[in-house]
N, C-alpha and C positions, 0 to 999 in steps of 0.2 A: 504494500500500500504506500500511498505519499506519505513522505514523513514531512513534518513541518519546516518551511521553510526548503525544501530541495525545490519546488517550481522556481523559486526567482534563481538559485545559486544555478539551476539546467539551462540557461541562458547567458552565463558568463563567458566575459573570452578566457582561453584557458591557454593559447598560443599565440604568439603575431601571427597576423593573414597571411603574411607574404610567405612562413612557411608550411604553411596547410596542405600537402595534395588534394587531390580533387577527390569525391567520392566515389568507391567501386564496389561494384556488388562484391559480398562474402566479406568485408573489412570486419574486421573486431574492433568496437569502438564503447568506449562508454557513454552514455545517452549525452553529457554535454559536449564530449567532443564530436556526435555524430551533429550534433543541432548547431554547433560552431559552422562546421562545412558545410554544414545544409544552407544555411543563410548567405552564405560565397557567394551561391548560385551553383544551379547543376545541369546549364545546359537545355534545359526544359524537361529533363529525366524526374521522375519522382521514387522516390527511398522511404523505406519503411527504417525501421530498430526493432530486430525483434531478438530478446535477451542475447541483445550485446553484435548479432551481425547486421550487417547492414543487407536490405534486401531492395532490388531496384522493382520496383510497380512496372510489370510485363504492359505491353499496351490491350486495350482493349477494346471489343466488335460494337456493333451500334446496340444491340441488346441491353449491352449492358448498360449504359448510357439512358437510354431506351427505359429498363424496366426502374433504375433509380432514379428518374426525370417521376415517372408514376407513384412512386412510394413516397415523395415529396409532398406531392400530389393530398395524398392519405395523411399525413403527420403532420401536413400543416393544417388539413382540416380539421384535425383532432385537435391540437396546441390552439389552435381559435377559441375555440370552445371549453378546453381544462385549463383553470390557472394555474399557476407556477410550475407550468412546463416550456422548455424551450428546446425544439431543435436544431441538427446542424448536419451541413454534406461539405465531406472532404476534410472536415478540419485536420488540423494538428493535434495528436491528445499525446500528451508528456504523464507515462504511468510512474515511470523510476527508472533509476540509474542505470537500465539495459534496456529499455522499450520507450519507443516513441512512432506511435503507428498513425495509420490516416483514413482512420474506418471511411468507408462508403457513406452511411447514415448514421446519425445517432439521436437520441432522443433520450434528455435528465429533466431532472426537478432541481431547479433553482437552487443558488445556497440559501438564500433567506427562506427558503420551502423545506431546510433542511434535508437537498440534497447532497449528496456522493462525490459531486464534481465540483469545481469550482473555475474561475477563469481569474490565472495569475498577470502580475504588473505588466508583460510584455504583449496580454491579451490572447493567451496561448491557454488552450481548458487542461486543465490536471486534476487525477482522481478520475474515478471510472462513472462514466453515465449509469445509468440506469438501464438503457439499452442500446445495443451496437447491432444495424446493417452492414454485414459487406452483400455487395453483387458479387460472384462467384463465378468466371467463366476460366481464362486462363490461372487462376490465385486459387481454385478450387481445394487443392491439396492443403494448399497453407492456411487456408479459409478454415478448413476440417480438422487442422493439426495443430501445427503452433497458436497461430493467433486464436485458435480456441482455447488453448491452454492457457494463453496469454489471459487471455479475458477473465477467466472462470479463477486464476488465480487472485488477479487485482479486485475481483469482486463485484465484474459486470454481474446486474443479477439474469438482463434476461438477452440470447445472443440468436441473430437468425440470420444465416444465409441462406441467400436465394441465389439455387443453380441454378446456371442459366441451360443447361445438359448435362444431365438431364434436366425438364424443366419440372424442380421443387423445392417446398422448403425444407431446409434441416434446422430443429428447431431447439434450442435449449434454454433450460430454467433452473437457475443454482439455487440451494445447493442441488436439488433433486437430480438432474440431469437430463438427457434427450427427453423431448416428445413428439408427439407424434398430432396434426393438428385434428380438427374434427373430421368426421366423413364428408361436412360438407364446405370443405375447401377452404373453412376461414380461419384465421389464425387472430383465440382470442387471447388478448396479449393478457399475462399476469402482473407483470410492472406497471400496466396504466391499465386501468381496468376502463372495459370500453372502447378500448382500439382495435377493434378489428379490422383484418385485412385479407382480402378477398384471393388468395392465390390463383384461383379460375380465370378470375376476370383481367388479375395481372400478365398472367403470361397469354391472356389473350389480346392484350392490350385494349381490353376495354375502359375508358375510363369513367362515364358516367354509371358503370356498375359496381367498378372500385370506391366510389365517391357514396354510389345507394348505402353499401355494407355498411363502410364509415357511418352515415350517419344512423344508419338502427343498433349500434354499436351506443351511440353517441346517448339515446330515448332508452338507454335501460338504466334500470334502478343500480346496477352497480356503475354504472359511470356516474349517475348522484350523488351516490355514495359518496365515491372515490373524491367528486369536486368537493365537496363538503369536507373531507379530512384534510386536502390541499388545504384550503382555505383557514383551516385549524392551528396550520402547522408555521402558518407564516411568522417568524420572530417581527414583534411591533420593534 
């Protein structure tokens, strides 16, 4: 987990620039010497940190693009409607001293909502959301392996990738583990109760049917629920 005070020190220089090599996939780095060289510049390549090596983000098809454009779609219609949640695509998230990854999607609870995450002085999130999308096409392995590990370790509570091939989701819930979603296609989230999301409609690319789920997600009594304890938890 973040220990106090390591977000602001994982942004220090720790070398002059002018002797930095550039960044290569497979490097051993500690999380602030990979976030030193990352900031250089890398060419337009993108790098993950995952315990300690540095990994280059393989390029990817319109799919993927494609089905993360739709899940936006879904999370932001949800965050309209539940207070003290915020989401975010592509960010930076700084976990500790060997990991610094750039999940696909994510989706926390505020710290004033006495969330998990928080967003340190250089405006970079540290500490684990709540929940982590990746899109899964070429990254599938690493999707399923390490940055599972990675997550389930720091304390993501709930993590779902969507393969793109085959197209579904793999879906997990800590501590408990894999699930499996309902028969009928919709995946109803546990960390935000009320989110559903329609995997039929997504890899069909429908969107006005991704949007219906969302919102009878939205008209149940445990998505009331849920906003009324948000609202509970906010520190005045």
């Amino acid at each position: 987990m973040i220990q106090k005070g390591f977000a602001m020190a994982s942004v220090l220089n720790l070398t002059p620039e002018a002797e930095l090599p550039p960044l290569r996939d497979g490097d051993r780095l500690s999380q602030p010497e990979f976030h030193q060289r990352y900031e250089l510049g890398t060419d337009g390549l993108q790098y993950e940190l995952l315990n300690g090596v540095v990994s280059m983000t393989p390029a990817e098809r319109r799919q993927h693009g494609r089905y993360g454009y739709l899940m936006t779609l879904v999370l932001g219609h949800y965050e309209e409607h539940t207070p003290g949640i915020v989401g975010g695509q592509n960010s930076t998230l700084i976990l500790d001293e060997s990991n610094e990854l750039q999940p696909d999607l994510h989706l926390r609870i505020l710290d004033e909502y006495q969330g998990s995450s928080k967003i340190d002085a250089a405006d970079y999130l540290t500490g684990s959301p709540e929940l982590v999308i990746e899109i899964a096409y070429s990254s599938l392995k690493a999707d399923l392996t390490v940055k599972r590990d990675i997550y389930r370790e720091q304390g993501v509570r709930e993590y779902l990738v969507v393969c793109v091939e085959p197209a579904e989701f793999r879906w997990f819930v800590w501590p408990e583990g894999e699930r499996t979603i309902d028969a009928d296609g919709i995946l109803r989230s546990v960390a935000f109760s009320g989110l559903w999301i329609d995997s039929h409609a997504l890899f069909q690319e429908q969107v006005t049917a991704m949007i219906k789920t969302c919102q009878a997600g939205l008209k149940t009594p445990a998505h009331a629920e849920f906003v009324q304890q948000m609202k509970s938890r906010k520190r005045i």
